[in-house]
GUVEXFI-774985 format. One line per 2 residues: number of its first residue (from 1); their letters; for each residue y, z, x of C-alpha. Coordinates in pm, 1 decimal, always signed. Layout:
NUM) a) Y:Z:X; ...
END
This chain:
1) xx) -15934.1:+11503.4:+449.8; -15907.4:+11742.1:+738.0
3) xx) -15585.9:+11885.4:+654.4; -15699.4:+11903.5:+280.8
5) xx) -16016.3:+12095.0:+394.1; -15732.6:+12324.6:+611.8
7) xx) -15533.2:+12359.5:+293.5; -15811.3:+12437.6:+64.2
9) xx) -15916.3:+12740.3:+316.3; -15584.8:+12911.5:+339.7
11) xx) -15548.4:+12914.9:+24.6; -15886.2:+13056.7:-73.6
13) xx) -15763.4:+13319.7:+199.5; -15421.8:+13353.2:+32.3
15) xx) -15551.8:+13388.7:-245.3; -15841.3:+13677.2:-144.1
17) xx) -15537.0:+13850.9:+2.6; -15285.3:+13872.1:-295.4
19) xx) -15580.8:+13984.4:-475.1; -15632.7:+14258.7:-278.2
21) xx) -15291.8:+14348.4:-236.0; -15225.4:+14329.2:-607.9
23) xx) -15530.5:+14571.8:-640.1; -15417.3:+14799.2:-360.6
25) xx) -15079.3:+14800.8:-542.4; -15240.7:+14895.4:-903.4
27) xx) -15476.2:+15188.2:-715.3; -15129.8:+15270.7:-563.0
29) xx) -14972.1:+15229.5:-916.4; -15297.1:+15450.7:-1107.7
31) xx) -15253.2:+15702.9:-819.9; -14870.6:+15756.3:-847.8
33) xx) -14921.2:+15804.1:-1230.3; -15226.5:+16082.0:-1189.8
35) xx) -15003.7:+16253.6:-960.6; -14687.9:+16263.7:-1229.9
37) xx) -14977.6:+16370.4:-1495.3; -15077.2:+16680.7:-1227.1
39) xx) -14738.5:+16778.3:-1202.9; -14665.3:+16729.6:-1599.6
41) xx) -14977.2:+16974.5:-1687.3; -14913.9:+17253.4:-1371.8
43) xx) -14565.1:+17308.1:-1505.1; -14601.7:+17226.7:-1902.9
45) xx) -14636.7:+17565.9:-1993.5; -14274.6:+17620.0:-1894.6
47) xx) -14070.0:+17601.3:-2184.1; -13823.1:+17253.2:-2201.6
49) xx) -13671.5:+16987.5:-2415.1; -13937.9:+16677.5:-2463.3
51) xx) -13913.5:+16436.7:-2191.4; -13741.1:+16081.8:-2250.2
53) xx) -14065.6:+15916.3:-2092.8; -14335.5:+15979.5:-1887.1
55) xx) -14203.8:+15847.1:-1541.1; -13858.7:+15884.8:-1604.1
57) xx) -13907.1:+16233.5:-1748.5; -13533.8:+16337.2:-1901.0
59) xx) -13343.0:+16108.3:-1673.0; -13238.2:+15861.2:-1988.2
61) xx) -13084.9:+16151.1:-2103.0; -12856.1:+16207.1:-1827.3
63) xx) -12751.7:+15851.2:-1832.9; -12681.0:+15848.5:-2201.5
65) xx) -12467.6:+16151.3:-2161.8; -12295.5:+15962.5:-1849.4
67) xx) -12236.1:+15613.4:-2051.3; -12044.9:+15819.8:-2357.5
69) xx) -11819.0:+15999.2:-2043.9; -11981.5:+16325.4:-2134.9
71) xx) -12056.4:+16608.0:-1919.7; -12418.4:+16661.9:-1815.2
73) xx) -12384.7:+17042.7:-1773.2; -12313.2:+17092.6:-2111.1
75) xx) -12649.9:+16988.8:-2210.2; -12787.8:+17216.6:-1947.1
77) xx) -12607.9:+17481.6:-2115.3; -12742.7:+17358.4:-2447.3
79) xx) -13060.2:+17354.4:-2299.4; -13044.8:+17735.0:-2147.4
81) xx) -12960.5:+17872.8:-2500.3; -13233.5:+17717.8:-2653.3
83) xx) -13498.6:+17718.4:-2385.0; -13425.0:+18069.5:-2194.9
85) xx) -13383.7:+18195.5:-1911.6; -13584.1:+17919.9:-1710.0
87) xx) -13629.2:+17575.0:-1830.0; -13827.1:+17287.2:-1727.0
89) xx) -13658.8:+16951.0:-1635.0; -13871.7:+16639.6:-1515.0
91) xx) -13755.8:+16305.9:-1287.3; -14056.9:+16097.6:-1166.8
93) xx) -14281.6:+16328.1:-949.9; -13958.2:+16565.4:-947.8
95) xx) -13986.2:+16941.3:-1088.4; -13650.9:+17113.9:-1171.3
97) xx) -13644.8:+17415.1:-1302.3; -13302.9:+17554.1:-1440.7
99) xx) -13261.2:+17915.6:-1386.2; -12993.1:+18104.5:-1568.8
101) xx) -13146.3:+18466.7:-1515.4; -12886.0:+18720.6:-1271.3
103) xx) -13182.8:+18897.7:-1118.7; -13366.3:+18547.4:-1036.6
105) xx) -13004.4:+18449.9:-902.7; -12990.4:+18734.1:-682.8
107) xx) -13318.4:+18662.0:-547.1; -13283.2:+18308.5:-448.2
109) xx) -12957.0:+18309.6:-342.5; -12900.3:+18596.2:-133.8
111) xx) -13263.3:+18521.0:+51.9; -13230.5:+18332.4:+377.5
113) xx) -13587.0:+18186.8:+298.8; -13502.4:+17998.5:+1.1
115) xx) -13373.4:+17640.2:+170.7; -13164.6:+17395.9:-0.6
117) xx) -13381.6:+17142.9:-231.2; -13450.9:+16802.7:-61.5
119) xx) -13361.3:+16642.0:-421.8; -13046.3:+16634.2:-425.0
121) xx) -12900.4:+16680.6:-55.5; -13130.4:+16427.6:+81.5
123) xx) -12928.3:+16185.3:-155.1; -12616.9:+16319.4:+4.5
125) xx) -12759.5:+16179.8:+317.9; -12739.6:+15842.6:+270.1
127) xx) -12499.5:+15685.5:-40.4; -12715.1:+15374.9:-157.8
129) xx) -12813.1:+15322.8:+219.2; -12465.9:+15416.9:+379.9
131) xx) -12456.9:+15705.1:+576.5; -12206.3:+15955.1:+404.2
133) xx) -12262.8:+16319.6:+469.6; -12583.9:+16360.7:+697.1
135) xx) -12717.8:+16669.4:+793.3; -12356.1:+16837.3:+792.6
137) xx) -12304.7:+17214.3:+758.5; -12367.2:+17149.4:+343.7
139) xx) -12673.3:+16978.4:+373.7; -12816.5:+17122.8:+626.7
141) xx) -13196.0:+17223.7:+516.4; -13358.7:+17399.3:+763.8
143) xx) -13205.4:+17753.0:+824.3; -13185.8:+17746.3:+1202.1
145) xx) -13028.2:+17415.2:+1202.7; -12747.3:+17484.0:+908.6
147) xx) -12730.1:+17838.7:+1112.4; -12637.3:+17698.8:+1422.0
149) xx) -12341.7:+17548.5:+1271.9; -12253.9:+17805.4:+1047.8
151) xx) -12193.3:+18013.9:+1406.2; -11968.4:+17770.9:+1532.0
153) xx) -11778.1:+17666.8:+1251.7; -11718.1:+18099.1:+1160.8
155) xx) -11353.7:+18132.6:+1388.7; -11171.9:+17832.0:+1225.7
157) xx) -11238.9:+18078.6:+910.4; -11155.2:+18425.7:+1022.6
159) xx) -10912.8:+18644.6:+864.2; -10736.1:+18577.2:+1192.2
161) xx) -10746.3:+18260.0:+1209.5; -10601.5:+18214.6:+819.0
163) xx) -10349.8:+18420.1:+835.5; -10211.3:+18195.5:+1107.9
165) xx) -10260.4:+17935.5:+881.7; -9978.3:+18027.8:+626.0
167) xx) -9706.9:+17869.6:+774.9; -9899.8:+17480.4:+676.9
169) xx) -9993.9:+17639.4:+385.8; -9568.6:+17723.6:+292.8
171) xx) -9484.7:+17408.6:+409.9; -9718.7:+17182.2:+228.4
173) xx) -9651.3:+17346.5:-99.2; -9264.3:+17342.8:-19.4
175) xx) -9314.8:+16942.3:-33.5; -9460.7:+16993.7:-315.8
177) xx) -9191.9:+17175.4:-479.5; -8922.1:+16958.1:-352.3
179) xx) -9137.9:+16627.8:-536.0; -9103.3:+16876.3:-867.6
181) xx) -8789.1:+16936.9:-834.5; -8701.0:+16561.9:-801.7
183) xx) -8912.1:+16561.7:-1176.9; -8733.8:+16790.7:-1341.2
185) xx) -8374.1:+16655.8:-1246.2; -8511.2:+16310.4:-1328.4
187) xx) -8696.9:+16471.9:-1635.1; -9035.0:+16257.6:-1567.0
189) xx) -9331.9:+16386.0:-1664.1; -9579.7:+16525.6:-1401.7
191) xx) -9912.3:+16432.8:-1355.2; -10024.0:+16785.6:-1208.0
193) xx) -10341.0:+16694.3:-1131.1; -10251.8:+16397.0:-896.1
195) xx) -9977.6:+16611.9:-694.1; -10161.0:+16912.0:-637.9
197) xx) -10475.7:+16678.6:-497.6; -10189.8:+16479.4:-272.6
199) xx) -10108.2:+16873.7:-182.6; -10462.1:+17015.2:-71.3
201) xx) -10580.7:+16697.9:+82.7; -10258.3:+16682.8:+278.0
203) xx) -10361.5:+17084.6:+408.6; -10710.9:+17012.7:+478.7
205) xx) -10597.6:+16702.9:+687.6; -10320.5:+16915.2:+864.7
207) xx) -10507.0:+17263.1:+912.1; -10835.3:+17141.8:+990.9
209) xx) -10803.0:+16753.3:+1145.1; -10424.9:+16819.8:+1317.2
211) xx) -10336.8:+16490.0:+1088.1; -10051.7:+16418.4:+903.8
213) xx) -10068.4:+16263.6:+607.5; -9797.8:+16344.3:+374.4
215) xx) -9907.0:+16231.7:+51.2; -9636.9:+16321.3:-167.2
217) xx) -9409.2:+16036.6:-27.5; -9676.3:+15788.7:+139.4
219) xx) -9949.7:+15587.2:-27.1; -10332.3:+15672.8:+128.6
221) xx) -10678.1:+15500.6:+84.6; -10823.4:+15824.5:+116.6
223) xx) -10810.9:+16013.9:-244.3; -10965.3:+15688.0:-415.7
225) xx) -11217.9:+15692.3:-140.7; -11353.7:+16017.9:-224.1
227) xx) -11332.0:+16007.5:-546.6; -11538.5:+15718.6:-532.4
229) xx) -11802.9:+15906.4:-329.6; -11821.3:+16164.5:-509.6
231) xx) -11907.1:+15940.9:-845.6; -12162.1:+15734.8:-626.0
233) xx) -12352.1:+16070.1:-598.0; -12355.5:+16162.5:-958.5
235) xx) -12509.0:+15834.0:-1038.4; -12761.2:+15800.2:-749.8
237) xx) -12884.6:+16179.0:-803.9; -12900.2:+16124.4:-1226.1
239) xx) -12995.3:+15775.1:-1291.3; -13340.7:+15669.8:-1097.2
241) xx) -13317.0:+15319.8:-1135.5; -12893.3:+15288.9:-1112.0
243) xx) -12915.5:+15071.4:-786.2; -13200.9:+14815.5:-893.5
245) xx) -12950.1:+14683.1:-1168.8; -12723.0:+14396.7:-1040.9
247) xx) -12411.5:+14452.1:-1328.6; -12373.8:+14868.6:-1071.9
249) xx) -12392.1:+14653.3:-731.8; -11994.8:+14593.7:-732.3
251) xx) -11920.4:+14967.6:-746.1; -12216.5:+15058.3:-490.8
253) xx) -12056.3:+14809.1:-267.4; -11739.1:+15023.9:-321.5
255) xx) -11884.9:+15379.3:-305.2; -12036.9:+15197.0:+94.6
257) xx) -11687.3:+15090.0:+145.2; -11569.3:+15453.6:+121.6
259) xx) -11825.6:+15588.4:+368.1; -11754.7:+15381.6:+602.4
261) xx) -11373.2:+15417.2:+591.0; -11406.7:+15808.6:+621.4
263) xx) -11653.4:+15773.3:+895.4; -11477.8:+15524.9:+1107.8
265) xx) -11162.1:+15732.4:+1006.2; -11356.4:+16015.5:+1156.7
267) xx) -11449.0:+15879.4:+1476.5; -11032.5:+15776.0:+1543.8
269) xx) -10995.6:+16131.0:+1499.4; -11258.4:+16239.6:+1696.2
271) xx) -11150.9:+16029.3:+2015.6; -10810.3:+16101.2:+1961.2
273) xx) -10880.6:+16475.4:+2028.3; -11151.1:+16475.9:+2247.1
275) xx) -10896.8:+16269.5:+2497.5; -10637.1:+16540.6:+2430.7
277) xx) -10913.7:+16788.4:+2522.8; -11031.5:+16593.6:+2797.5
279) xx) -10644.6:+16557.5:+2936.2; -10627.9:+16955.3:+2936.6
281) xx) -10356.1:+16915.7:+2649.7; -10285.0:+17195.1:+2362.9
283) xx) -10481.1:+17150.0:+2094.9; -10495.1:+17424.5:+1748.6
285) xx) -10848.5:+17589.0:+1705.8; -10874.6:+17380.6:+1391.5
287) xx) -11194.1:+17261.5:+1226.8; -11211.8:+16942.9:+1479.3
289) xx) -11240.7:+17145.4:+1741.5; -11493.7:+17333.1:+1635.2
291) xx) -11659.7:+17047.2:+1593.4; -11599.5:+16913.7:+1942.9
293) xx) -11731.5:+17250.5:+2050.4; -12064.4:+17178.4:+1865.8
295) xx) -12117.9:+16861.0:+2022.0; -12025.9:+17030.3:+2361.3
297) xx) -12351.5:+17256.0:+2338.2; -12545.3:+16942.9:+2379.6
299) xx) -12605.5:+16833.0:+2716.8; -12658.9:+16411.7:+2671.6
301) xx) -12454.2:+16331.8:+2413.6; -12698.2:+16077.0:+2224.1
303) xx) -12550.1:+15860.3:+1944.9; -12734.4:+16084.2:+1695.7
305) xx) -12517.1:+16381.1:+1833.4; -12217.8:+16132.6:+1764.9
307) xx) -12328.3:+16105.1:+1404.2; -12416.7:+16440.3:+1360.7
309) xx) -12035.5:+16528.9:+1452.6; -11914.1:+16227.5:+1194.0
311) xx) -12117.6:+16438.3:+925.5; -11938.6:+16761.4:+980.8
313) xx) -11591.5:+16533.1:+959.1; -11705.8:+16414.1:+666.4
315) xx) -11824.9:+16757.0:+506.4; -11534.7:+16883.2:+579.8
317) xx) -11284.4:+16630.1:+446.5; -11460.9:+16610.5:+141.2
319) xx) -11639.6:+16976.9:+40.9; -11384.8:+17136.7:+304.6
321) xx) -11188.8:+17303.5:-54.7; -10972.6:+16983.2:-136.8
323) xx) -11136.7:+16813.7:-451.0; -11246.3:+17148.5:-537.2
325) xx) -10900.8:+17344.3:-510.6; -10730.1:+17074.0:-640.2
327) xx) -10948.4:+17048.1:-958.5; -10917.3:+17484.7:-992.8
329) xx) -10523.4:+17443.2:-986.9; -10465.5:+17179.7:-1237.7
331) xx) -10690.8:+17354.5:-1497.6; -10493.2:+17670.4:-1398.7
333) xx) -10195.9:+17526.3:-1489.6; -10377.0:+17359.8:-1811.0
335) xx) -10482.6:+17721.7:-1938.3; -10146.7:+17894.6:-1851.2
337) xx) -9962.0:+17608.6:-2029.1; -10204.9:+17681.5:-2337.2
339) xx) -10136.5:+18094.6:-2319.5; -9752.1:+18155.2:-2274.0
341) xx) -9848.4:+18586.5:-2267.1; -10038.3:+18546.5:-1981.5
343) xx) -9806.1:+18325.9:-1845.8; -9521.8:+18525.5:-1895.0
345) xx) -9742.0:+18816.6:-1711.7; -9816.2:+18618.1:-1395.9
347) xx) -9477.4:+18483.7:-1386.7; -9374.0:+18834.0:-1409.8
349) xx) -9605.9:+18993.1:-1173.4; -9490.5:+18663.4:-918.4
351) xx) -9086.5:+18748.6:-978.9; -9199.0:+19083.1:-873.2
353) xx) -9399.7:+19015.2:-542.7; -9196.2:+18742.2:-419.4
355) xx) -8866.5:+18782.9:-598.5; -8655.7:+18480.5:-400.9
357) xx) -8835.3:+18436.3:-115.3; -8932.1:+18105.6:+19.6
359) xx) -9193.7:+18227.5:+290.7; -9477.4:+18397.1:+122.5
361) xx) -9648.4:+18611.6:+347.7; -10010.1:+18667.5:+420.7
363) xx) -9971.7:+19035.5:+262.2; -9803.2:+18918.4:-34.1
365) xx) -10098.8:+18756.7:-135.7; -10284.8:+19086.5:-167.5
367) xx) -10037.6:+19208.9:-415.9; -10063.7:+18942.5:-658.6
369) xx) -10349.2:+19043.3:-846.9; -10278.6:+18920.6:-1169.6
371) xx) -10264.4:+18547.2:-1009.6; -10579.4:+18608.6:-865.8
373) xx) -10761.1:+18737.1:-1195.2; -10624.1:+18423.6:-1352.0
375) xx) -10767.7:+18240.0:-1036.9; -11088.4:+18356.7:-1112.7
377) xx) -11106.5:+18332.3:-1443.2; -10999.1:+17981.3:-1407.2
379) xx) -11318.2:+17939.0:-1203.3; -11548.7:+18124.6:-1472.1
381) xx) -11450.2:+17861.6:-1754.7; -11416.2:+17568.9:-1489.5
383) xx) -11628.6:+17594.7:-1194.6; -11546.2:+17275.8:-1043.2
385) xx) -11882.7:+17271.7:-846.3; -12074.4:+17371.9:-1129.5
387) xx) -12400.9:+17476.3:-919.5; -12632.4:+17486.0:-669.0
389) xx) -13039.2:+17419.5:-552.6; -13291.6:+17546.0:-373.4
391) xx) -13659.9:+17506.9:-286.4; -13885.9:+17747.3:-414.2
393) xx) -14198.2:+17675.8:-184.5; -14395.6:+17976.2:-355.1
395) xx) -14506.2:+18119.5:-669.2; -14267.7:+18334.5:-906.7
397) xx) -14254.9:+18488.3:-1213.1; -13925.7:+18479.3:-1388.5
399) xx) -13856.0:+18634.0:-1700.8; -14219.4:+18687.9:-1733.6
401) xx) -14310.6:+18325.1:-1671.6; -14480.5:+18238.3:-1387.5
403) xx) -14378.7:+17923.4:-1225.5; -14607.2:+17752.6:-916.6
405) xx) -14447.4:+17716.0:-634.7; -14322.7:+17374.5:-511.8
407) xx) -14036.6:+17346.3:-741.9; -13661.8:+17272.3:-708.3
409) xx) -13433.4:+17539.3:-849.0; -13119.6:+17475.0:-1023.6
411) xx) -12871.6:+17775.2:-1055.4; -12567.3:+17678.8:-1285.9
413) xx) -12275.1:+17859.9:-1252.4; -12126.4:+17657.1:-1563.1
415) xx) -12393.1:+17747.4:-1791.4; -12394.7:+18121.0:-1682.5
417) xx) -12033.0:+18143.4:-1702.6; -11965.7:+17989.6:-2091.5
419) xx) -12308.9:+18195.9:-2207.4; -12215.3:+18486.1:-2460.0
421) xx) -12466.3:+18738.9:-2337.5; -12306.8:+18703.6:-1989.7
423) xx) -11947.9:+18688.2:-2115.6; -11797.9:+18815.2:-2440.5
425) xx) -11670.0:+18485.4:-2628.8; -11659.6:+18294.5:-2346.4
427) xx) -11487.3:+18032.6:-2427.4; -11188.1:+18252.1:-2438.1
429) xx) -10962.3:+18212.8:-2102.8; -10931.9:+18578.8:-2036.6
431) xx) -10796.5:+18712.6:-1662.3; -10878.6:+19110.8:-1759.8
433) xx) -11235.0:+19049.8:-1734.5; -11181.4:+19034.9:-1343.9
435) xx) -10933.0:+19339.4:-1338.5; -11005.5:+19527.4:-1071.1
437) xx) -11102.5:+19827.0:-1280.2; -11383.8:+19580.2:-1532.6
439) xx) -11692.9:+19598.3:-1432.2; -11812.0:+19263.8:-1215.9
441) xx) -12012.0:+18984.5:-1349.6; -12351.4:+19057.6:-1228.2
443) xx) -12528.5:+18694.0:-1051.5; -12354.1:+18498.5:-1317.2
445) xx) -12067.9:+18416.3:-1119.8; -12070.2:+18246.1:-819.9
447) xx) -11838.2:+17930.2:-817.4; -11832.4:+17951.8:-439.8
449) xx) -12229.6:+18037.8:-445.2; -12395.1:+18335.6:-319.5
451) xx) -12554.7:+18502.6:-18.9; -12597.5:+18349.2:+351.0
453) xx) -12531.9:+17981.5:+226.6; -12185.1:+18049.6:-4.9
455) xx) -11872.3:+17906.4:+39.8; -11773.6:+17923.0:+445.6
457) xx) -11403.1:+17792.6:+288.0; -11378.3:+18056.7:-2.9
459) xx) -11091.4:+18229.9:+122.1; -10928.0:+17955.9:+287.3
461) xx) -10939.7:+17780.9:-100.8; -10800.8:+18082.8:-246.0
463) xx) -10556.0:+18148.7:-27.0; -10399.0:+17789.2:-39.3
465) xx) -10422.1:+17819.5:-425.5; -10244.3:+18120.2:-421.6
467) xx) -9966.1:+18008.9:-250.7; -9904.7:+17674.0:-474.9
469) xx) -9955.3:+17866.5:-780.1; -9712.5:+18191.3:-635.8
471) xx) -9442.9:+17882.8:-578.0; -9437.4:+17691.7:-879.0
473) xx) -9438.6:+18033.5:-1088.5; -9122.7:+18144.6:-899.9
475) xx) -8964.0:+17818.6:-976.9; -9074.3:+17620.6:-1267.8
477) xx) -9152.0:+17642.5:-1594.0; -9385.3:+17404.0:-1755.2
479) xx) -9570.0:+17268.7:-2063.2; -9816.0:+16984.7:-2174.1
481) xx) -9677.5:+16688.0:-2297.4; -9850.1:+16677.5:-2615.8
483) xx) -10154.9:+16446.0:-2752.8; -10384.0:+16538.3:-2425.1
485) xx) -10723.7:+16632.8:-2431.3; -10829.0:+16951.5:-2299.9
487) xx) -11194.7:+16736.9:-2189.8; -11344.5:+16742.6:-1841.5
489) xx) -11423.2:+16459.4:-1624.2; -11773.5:+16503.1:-1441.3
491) xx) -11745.9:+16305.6:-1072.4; -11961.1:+16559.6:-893.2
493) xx) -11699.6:+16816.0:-915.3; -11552.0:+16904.7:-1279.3
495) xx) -11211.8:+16786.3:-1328.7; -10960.2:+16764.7:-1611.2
497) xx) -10958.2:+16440.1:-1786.4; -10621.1:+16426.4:-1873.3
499) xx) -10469.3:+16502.0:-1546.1; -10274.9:+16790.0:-1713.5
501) xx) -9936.1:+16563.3:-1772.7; -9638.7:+16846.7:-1769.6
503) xx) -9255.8:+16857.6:-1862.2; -9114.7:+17069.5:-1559.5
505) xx) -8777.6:+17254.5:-1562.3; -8635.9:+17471.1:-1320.9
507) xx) -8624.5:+17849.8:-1408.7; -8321.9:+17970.0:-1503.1
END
């Protein structure tokens, strides 16, 4: 009787409690949906496609365009002809506001007070609970912090500093010439955009880790592992609910597989060189070091500190112009394969430059101007990171509409670049709008961003594609195997979906 009596109390008290917490959870619930409301009616009178639903705002319609393998930025450059110059997009309590305006560009991106937007690089934090990139020199918010860095980090990327740099950059792309070669006498077709990536990830690894990987003739975990990264942030940045749904737990266990292999990858590396350091042995004034360096300023080194270096590693391997120069060369080659004039004028302007030679000299890059008008315009039509973000903690006006501050602002390079009023038929791969005598793009062209937070690798990436593109001109000639799509492939950067699959002969 006792112990019924005993029973009979707790649960009354169980009972009293889950009632409260269920009604704690519904204010909760009311209170979370007032505050979406707030934000739906201070920024309504932005213009904006109709939302998919209230708390998911337009998400659905990312993850439609994701399920058909489409490309999301096409619908924001849908949306930016038929909304203007700003546009309002809506995820849960999340504001985004789509800018595609040159002076607002300016503005925000050559301020210093303009941060990066929480949104999207606090999900490059963590991938689905795995560390991945941290607060690294691309996520880094807070302007002292990322500045810091940036100060550090600036020798590995002087003019100096390249130009020593040519000699790996020769080298690497003589491998890749000799795997070509080995094509062509074989006749096999070449999947460009697979031995160009083996190429630049090979150079990053070499240039700025000391590590060589050689992935022309040996097999690596690595490419797979960032490719699979770089999808797992596409779908945890578009898709609110993508990790609640048990069919997408296999490939999230994947996408925390490949964190942890470049981070524990980093760490070898890491030791390895600090021990050289340590042992007073030569070591190259590479990215690694610099690294080292940064650590160095800290007096305890605290595990954070240890994780803070793994992030730079990581930043680095992955954003340090690999993915990204890989991505620009194959849908070089794709666009030069499609116009044989401006092929034959490269090719010219190449045979011209660098006649025979094997070594191609810092200087020689300078001259080839043509190659790096195609370059760019390759970038205009294809920016393979298609954008940036910032915070915009105060009020604007923009176009004449003025938008409340507390907003994230999205600045799309791929929407500016393919948008007639910016670029006369744009769709139309032209290198002589970037001739040195045209007039340049004004804020509607910034593939390696703008201001204080662009590109720290921009030359480095041009420079290496330079060189590739200078050595297969001088030797090769090439064409698409026919029957390919000329579609891109959105994994965080733009790529070409067919891999740009090539018949290569050597030049008479």
């Amino acid at each position: 009787v006792a112990f019924m009596a005993v029973f009979a109390v707790l649960s009354s008290v169980g009972a009293t409690v889950f009632a409260w917490l269920f009604f704690c959870l519904f204010i909760a619930f009311l209170a979370y949906c007032f505050y979406i409301k707030y934000i739906h009616m201070k920024y309504d009178h932005i213009p904006g496609p109709p939302r998919n639903s209230f708390f998911l705002g337009h998400s659905p319609t990312f993850v439609r365009i994701m399920k058909n393998d489409g490309i999301v930025h096409n619908k924001f450059l849908e949306w930016a002809e038929t909304y203007g110059p700003v546009y309002r997009m809506n995820i849960l309590h999340y504001i985004i506001l789509v800018v595609t305006c040159p002076e607002a560009t300016k503005e925000i991106l050559m301020s210093p007070k303009y941060p990066k937007d929480r949104f999207l690089y606090k999900r490059m934090f963590n991938l689905f609970g795995q560390r991945f990139i941290g607060t690294g020199l691309v996520t880094a918010i807070d302007h002292e912090t990322w500045y810091k860095q940036r100060r550090i980090m600036d020798p590995a990327f002087s003019t100096l500093y390249l130009r020593g740099l040519m000699g790996t950059f020769n080298e690497r792309a003589e491998k890749l010439m000799d795997k070509l070669s080995d094509l062509a006498d074989s006749s096999t077709p070449a999947n460009m955009l697979q031995l160009v990536n083996s190429v630049t990830l090979d150079v990053i690894a070499k240039v700025a880790f000391g590590v060589d990987l050689d992935l022309l003739s040996n097999n690596s975990p690595f490419p797979k592992a960032i490719e699979t990264c770089l999808k797992g942030i596409v779908y945890q940045v578009r898709d609110s609910l993508f990790q609640f749904k048990p069919k997408n737990w296999p490939f999230i266990d994947e996408v925390r597989k490949a964190c942890r292999l470049l981070r524990t990858t980093g760490a070898q590396w890491i030791r390895d060189r600090r021990t050289a350091m340590q042992n007073g042995d030569d070591v190259p004034k590479d990215i690694l070091t610099q690294i080292i360096k940064t650590a160095a300023t800290e007096k305890n080194m605290s595990e954070e500190d240890e994780e803070f270096m793994l992030d730079n590693f990581v930043t680095f391997f992955i954003a340090g112009s690999q993915e990204t120069t890989a991505n620009q060369l194959a849908f070089c080659i794709m666009e030069l394969a499609r116009h044989p004039e401006i092929l034959d004028k490269v090719t010219k302007e190449v045979d011209d430059v660098i006649g025979m030679k094997q070594e191609i000299s810092y200087d020689d890059l300078g001259k080839l101007v043509y190659l790096s008008q195609v370059l760019k315009e390759t970038l205009r039509i294809y920016p393979t990171a298609p954008g940036t973000s910032r915070e915009i903690h105060g009020d604007m006006i923009i176009d004449g509409v003025h938008l409340p501050g507390g907003f994230t602002c999205m600045l799309s390079s791929y929407a500016m670049g393919r948008m007639e009023k910016f670029f006369k038929e744009p769709l139309k791969f032209d290198p002589d709008r970037f001739h040195p005598d045209a007039p340049k793009p004004y804020y509607c062209y910034f593939p390696f961003a703008l201001g204080p937070r662009s590109c720290l690798g921009k030359n480095f990436a041009q420079m290496e594609a330079k060189v590739v593109m200078a050595k297969l001109l001088q030797r090769f000639d090439f064409s698409l195997i026919p029957g390919q799509t000329f579609d891109l492939q959105d994994t965080g950067t733009l790529r070409p979906k067919s891999g740009v699959i090539c018949t290569i002969k050597h030049r008479k």
